[in-house]
N, C-alpha and C positions, 0 to 999 in steps of 0.2 A: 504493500500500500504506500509505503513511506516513498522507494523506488518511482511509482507512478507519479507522485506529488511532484517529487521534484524534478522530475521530464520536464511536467507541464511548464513550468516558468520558464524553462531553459528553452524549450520551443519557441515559447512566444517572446522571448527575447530575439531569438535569432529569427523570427519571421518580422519584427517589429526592424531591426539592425537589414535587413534585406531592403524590406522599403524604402527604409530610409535613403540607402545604395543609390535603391532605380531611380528615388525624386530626385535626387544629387545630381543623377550624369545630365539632363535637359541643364541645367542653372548653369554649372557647369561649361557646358558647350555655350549658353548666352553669354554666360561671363567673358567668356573669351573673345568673340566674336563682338564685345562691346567695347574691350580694351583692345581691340586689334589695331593695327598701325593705316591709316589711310593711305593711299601714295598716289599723286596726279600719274596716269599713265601718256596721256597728250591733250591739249587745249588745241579747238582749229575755231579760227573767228568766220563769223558767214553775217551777211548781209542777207536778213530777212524783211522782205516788203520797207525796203529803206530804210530798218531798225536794226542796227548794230548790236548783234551778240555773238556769246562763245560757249560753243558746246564743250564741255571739260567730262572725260572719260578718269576714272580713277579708279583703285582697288584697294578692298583691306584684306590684309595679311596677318596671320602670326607671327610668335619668330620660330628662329631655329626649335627650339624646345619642344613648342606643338607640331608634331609631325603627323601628316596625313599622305601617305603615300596612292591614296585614289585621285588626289585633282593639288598635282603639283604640275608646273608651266617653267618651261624655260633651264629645266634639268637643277630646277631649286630644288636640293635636296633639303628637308625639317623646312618648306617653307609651307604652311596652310594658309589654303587658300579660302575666305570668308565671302567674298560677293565682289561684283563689281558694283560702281553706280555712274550714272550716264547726270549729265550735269546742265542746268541753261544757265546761262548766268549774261546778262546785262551788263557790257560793256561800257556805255557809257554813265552808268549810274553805281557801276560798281557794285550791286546787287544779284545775289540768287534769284531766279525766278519760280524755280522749280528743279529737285534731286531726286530722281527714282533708283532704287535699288535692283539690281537685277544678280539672277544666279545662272552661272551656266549652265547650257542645256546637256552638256558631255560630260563623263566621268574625268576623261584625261585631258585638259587644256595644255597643247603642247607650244602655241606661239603666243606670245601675248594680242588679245584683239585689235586691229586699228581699225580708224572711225575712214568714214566718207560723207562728206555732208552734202549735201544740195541746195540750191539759196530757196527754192520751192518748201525747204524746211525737213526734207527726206533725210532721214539718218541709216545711214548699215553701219553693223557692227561684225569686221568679219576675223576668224581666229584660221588659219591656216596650218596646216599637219604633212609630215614629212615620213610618215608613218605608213606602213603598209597593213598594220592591226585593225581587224573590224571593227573596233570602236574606239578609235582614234582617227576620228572625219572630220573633224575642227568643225566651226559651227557659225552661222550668221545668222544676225538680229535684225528685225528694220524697224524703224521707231518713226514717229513725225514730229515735228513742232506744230500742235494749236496752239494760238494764243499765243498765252505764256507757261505752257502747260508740255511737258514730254509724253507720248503717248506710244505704246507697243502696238506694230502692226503683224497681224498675222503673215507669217512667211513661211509657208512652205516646200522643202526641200525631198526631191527625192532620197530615199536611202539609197540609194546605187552610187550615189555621187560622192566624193571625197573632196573636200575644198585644197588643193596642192599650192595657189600662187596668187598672190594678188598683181596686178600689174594695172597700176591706174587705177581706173573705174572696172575691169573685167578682173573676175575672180574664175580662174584656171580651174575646172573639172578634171579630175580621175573618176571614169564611170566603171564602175563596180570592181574588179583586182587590177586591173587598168592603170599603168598610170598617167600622169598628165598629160598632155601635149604644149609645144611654146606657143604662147599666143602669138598672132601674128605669124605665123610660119606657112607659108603657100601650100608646101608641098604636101606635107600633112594634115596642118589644121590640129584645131582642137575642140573641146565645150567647154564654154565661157556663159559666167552670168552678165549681162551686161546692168551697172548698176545704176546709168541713166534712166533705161528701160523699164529694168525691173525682169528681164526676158529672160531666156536662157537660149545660145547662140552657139548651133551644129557646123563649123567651116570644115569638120574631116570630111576625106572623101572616100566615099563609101563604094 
């Protein structure tokens, strides 16, 4: 009898010490992701409807310490990676207008992303990969400027495709184990997105 009695407390100690545990690890992960380090990745300034701004791309990171080996970029080893945020910011008044946070849509972020703006207010966001691993396709965003306000546009991309190059405004396809072709190249051609367009642009010859 005496035996059973004192299981029982020992149990619900250790059931009580468990929970505790699992509520730990979310706060935990916030904590971190709240003291992460910010870091401008590029500012490109665009002339919208004769309004002077600048779209500012940035990322938080941890440090070394937190190591997340599913979505490290750039061969940072112990670097975690927390979010990117896409930025307007008002040039002549020196003011924020508007900061959206965004997550990447890949497990493995292999280049860092660059911006492409359009004065129409069109934003890409494209990450490009060197990678021949099925999930390692790099990844593009398209965003708009209303207003004063950033806004995600639905984009999407076939899975066959692999983003390999950005060059300009066209961003170099590898279709499916395939890999890229040079843009601009007569003889062979490639598939390109064109990011004037919005298109996707067949010059191989078939």
């Amino acid at each position: 009898m005496n035996g059973n009695a004192e299981k029982k407390p020992n149990r619900k100690g250790t059931v009580i010490a468990i929970c505790v545990f699992v509520l730990m690890i979310p706060g935990v992960a916030l904590l971190m992701r709240i003291f992460a380090s910010e870091t401008v990745i590029t500012h490109i300034p665009v002339d919208l409807n004769g309004t002077k701004r600048c779209i500012i791309l940035s990322e938080k990171t941890g440090s070394k310490n937190n190591q997340n080996k599913n979505n490290l970029h750039n061969g940072e080893i112990g670097t975690t990676h927390f979010g990117y945020f896409l930025e307007l910011y008002d040039s002549t008044t020196n003011t924020s207008l508007d900061k959206i946070a965004i997550d990447a849509p890949v497990k493995h972020i292999q280049h860092q992303p660059e911006l492409r703006v359009f004065s129409d207010g069109t934003i890409w966001m494209i990450s490009t990969t060197t990678s021949a691993d099925e999930d390692r396709r790099g990844f593009i965003l398209k965003f708009v400027v209303d207003k004063s306000k950033i806004l995600m546009k639905d984009f999407d991309l076939d899975k066959k495709y692999k983003i390999y190059n950005l060059n300009g405004n066209a961003v170099v396809m590898g279709e499916n184990n395939d890999f890229a072709g040079v843009y601009g190249d007569t003889v062979f051609g490639c598939v390109y997105l064109d990011l004037e367009t919005g298109k996707m642009i067949d010059t191989r010859k078939h």
